[in-house]
C-alpha positions in Angstrom: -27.1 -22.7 -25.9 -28.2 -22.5 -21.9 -30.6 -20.6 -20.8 -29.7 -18.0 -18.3 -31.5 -18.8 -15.0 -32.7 -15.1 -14.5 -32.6 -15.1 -10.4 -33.6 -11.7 -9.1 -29.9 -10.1 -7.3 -32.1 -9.2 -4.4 -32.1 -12.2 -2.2 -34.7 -10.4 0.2 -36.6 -6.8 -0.1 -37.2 -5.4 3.3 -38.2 -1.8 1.9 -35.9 -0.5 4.3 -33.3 -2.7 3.6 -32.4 -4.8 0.2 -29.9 -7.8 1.0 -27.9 -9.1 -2.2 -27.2 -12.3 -3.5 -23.5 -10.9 -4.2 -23.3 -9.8 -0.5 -24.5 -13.0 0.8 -21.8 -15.0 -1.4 -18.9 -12.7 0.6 -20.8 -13.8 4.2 -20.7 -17.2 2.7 -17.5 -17.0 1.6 -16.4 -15.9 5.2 -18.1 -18.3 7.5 -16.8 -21.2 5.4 -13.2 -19.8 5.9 -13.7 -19.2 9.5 -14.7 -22.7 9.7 -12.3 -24.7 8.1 -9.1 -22.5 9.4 -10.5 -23.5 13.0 -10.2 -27.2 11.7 -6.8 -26.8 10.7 -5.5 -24.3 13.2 -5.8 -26.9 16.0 -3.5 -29.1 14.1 0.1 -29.6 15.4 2.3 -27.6 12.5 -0.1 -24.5 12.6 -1.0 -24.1 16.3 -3.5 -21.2 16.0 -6.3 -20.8 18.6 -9.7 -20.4 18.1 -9.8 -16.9 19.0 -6.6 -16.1 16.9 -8.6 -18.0 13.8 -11.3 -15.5 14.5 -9.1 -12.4 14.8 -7.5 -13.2 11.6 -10.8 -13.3 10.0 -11.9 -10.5 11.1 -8.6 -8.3 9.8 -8.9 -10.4 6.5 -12.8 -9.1 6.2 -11.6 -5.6 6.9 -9.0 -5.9 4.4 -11.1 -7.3 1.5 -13.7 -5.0 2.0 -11.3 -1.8 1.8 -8.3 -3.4 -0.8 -11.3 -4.7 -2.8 -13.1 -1.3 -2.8 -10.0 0.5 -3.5 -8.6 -1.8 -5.8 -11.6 -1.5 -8.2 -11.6 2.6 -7.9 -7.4 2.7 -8.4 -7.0 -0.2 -10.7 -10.2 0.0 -13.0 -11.6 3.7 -12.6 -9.5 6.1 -10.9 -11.0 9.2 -13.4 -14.4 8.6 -12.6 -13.9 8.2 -8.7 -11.5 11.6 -8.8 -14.3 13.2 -10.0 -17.0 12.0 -7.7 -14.9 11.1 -4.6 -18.0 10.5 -2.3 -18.9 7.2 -4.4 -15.9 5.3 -3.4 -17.8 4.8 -0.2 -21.4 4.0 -1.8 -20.4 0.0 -1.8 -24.4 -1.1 -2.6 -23.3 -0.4 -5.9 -20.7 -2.8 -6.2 -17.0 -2.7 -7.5 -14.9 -4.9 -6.1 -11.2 -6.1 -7.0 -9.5 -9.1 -6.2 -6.2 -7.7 -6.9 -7.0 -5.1 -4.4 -8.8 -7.8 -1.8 -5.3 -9.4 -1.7 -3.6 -6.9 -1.3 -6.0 -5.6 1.7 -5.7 -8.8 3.1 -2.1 -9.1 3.2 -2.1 -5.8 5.2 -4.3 -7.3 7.3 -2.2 -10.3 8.1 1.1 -8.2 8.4 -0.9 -6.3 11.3 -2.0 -9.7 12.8 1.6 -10.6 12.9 2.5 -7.9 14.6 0.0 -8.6 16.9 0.0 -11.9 17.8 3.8 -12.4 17.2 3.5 -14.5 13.9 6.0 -15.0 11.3 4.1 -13.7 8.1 4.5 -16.2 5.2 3.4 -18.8 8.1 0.1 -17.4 8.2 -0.5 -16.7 4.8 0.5 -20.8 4.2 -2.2 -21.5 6.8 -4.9 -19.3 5.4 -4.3 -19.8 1.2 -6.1 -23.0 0.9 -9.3 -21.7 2.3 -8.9 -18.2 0.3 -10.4 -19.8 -3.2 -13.8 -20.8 -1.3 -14.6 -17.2 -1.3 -13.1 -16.7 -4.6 -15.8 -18.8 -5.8 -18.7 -18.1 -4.1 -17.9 -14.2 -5.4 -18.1 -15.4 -8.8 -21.0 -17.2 -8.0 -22.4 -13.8 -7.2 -21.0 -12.4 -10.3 -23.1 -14.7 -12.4 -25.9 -14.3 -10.7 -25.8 -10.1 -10.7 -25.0 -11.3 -14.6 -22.1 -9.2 -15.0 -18.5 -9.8 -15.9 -20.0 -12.0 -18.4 -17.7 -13.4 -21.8 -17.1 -12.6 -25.3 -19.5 -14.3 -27.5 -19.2 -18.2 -28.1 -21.2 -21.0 -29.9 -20.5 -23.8 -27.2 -23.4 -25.3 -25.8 -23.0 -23.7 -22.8 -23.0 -20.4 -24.3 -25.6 -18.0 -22.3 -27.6 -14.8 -23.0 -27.3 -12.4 -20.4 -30.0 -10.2 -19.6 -28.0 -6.9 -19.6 -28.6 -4.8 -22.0 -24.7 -4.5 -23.0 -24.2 -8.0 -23.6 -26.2 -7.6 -27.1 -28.4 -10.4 -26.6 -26.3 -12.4 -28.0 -25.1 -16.0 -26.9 -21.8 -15.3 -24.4 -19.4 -17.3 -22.5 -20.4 -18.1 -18.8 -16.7 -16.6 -17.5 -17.9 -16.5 -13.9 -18.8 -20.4 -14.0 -15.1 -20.5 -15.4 -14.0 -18.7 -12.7 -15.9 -20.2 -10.2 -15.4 -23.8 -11.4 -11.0 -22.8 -11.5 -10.5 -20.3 -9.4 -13.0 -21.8 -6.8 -13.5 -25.9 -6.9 -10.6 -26.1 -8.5 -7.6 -23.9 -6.7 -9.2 -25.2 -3.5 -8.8 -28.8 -4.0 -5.1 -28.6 -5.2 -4.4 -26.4 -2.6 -6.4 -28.6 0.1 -4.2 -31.8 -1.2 -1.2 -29.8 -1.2 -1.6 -28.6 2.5 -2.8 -31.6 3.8 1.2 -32.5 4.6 3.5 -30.3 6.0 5.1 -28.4 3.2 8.5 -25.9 3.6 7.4 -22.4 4.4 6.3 -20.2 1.5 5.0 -23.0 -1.1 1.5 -23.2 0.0 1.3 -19.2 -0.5 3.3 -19.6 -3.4 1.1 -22.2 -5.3 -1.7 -20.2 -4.4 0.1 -17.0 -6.5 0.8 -19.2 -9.1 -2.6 -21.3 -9.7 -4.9 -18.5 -9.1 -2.6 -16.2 -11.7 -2.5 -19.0 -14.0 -6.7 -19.4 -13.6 -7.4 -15.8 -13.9 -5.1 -15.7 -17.1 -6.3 -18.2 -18.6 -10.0 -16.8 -18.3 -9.1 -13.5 -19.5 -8.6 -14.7 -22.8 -12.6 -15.3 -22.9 -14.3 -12.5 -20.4 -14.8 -9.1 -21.8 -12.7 -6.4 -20.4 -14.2 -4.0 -18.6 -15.9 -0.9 -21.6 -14.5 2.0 -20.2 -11.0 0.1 -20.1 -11.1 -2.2 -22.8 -8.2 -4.1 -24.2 -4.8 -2.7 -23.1 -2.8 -4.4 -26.0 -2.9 -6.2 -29.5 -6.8 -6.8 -28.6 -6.3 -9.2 -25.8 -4.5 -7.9 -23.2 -6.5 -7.2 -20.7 -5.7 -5.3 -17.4 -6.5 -8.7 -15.6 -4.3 -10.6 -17.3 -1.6 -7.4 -15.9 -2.2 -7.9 -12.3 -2.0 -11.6 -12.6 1.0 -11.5 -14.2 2.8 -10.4 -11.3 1.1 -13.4 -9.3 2.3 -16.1 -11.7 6.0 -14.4 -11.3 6.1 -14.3 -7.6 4.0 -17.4 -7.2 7.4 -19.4 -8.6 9.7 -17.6 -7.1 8.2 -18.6 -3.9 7.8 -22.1 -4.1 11.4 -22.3 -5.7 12.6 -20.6 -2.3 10.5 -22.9 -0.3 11.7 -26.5 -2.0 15.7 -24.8 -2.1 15.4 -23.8 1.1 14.3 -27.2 1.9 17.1 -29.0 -0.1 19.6 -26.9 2.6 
């Protein structure tokens, strides 16, 4: 067993202000997107200005902030935010969904398209290999807030998280997991992947596809939300749901993309 480095989720305490670690992870998360896509945006089979790069960004922000936000009230607690409505807005105290982030953010690039005259799937092929970067520095924040935390485990790695809800009892890391696949992982495949040109639609498909597989495949150790629990047979969990859909639509993109190809 590890020893869970007990970091405080306040990065800095201005009184007035309190800046989070978690927070910090999503600006982190940002910049390094904002940076690479400039890298690549200059290069001949994506053609995307700097100012268009930082555009996109900034519709992608807005859209992960709101889809996340949303996401987690309609996905994971719709009762509890029908009854207190105001709380939706009261995002210092965190609640965020992927599901919901993507979905935000593909909003966000439709309205950039329309915009800036871009076909869609084009755009979401140039920005899906930085996307996981953030994926992984949220995590990262995760661990460090110590929530989200597994189901309990004997593996040397095995942690005790300090909340009092995990039992004090030695857990799985799942946000390492999830940092480590999700993160590291999904970005170098999809990095590699991109690096040559690729028909239209497999980069955003193999993104689907490896982050549903990922998340999936982590499911099976993280502990399901309490006030959701396990959805079936004591192990279907309502992550494993909304990847699902990823993992179906992931292939079916990518078998578009190479057909399409092959005419």
């Amino acid at each position: 067993m590890m020893n869970y480095p007990d970091i405080d989720p306040v990065a800095l305490n201005l009184g007035f202000l309190k800046i989070h670690w978690y927070g910090i992870t999503y600006v982190v998360g940002i910049l390094s997107a904002w940076w690479l896509l400039r890298l690549r945006g200059g290069q001949h089979q994506w053609g995307f200005s700097s100012e268009q790069v930082s555009d996109l960004i900034f519709y992608a922000m807005i859209g992960i902030i709101i889809g996340g936000r949303l996401g987690s009230v309609i996905f994971y607690n719709l009762t509890y935010y029908l009854q207190h409505p105001l709380e939706i807005i009261y995002l210092q105290q965190g609640g965020m969904s992927f599901h919901g982030g993507l979905l935000g953010v593909i909003a966000a690039v439709w309205f950039f398209c329309h915009k800036f005259n871009k076909r869609f799937f084009n755009v979401t092929d140039f920005i899906a290999p930085v996307v996981p970067i953030g994926l992984g520095a949220g995590r990262i924040g995760n661990f460090i807030n110590g929530e989200l935390w597994g189901g309990p485990s004997n593996l040397p790695w095995a942690m005790v998280f300090p909340d009092p809800a995990a039992g004090g009892i030695a857990r799985h890391p799942s946000q390492l997991y999830e940092a480590l696949l999700e993160g590291l992982l999904l970005f170098l495949i999809l990095w590699w992947f991109s690096s040559k040109p690729r028909p239209v639609k497999a980069i955003s498909g193999l993104f689907l596809l490896g982050y549903g597989v990922f998340r999936f495949m982590v499911e099976f150790v993280r502990v399901p939300d309490s006030h959701i629990g396990y959805l079936a047979f004591d192990y279907v969990t309502m992550g494993m749901l909304l990847s699902s859909p990823m993992i179906l639509f992931g292939i079916i993109l990518i078998g578009i993309a190479f057909r399409s190809k092959g005419n």
